[in-house]
Residue, then its C-alpha position, 0 to 999 in steps of 0.5 A: x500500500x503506497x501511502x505519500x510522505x507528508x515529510x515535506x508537507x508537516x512542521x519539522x515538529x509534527x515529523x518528529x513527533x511522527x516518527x518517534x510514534x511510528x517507531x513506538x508502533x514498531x517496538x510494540x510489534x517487535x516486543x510482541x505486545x500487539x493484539x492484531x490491529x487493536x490497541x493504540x498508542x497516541x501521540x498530542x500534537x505539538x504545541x496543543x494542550x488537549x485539542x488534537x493527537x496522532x493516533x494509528x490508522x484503524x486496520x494496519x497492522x502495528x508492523x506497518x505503521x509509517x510516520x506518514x499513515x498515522x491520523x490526526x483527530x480532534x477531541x471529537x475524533x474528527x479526522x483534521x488531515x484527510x486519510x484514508x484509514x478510519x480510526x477505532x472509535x473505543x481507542x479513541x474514547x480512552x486516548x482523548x479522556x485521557x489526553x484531556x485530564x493530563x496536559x502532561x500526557x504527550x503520549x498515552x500507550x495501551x496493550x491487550x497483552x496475555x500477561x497484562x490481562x492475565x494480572x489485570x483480571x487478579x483481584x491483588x494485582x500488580x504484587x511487589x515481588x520484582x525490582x521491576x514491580x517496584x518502579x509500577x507500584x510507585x505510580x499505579x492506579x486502577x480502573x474497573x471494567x465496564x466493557x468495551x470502551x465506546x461510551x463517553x461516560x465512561x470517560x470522567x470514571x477513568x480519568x478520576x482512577x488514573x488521577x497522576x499516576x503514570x501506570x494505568x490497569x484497566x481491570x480485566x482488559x489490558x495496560x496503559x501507561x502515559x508518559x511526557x514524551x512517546x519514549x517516556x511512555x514507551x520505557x514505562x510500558x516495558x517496565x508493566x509488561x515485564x512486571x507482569x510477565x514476572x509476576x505470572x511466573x513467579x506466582x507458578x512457582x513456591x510462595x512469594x517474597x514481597x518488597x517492603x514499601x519503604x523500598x516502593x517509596x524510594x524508587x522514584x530518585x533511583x529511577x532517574x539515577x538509572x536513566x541519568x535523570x533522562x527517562x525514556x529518552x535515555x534508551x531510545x535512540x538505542x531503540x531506534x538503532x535497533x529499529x533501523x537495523x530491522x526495518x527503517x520504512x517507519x520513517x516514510 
């Protein structure tokens, strides 16, 4: 499918943006963490506080996303650059609620992974029994199910759970993390997935050791110690080396 480059048409920024988004789609696909073509990672458009996002075309698959076939919608989920591809309407619902409770939140990332359904559907949760998990727990809140994300009123109930938290478990449904750029988002969601994963294995296994809160409490100065006080932006151009080594059309 030929899809024209809007390079030379968008603001050097809203390239960028474009590509740092595109390549996020990439790395969700290449770390096995897509549901076919659903979930979405939404980017805020530069210099915009909640009015408009970039967001995937809704039926490619997430190895197919290039910086020039993502959708700009509004609040209202009106296309505002024409595009062939529509957009998932419950992406958009989630996306746009929280992109509008949290002028921080230049990137929100969502996953259906077997993993992170499997803890979101656990009454205890995210349990603290791995370094990974006490980086999540720092910053986690929850929101129950309420079935398939089409209905606005579901969206002030979601906005209220996440509050400022940076984890986000939506009971019996997936993980979303939020971040202040697509690579902050990004790095977090790793640390989820990776918790989860952790946890579903050590839970097959004899009891478990939990971390002391304390410990929990801290983690938030030993984070930025480990990323050089840099965060996401602190693994991802090594992430996009590795992307370019694969596959580089991202970046059309």
């Amino acid at each position: 499918m030929h899809i024209p480059s809007l390079k030379e048409v968008v603001s050097a920024d809203e390239w960028q943006l474009r590509c740092d988004l595109a390549a996020c789609y990439r790395l969700v696909a290449t770390y096995g963490w897509t549901d076919l073509v659903f979930t979405h990672i939404s980017a805020r458009m530069p210099g915009q506080t909640h009015h408009s996002f970039l967001i995937n075309p809704y039926g490619l698959m997430f190895e197919e996303v290039t910086a020039s076939s993502l959708v700009v919608v509004d609040r209202h989920g009106n296309k505002l650059r024409e595009s062939p591809f529509p957009v998932n309407p419950a992406g958009f619902v989630i996306h746009s609620a929280v992109h509008a409770a949290r002028a921080d939140a230049q990137c929100v990332l969502h996953t259906h992974t077997r993993a992170g359904v499997a803890v979101s559907a656990q009454a205890g949760g995210v349990l603290p029994i791995s370094q990974q998990s006490t980086f999540v727990l720092n910053s986690l809140a929850y929101h129950d199910y309420e079935g398939v994300a089409l209905r606005e009123d579901e969206r002030p109930r979601l906005q209220a759970d996440l509050g400022q938290a940076t984890y986000l478990m939506l009971r019996n449904h997936g993980l979303l993390t939020v971040g202040r750029s697509v690579a902050d988002a990004f790095l977090a969601m790793y640390l989820f997935e990776t918790t989860c994963q952790i946890q579903l294995a050590a839970q097959a296994g004899g009891p478990l050791t939990r971390i002391p809160q304390p410990i929990i409490d801290g983690v938030g100065e030993v984070m930025k110690v480990q990323t050089a006080g840099q965060g996401g932006a602190f693994v991802w151009p090594a992430l996009l080396r590795k992307l370019d080594r694969l596959d580089a059309s991202y970046k059309s």
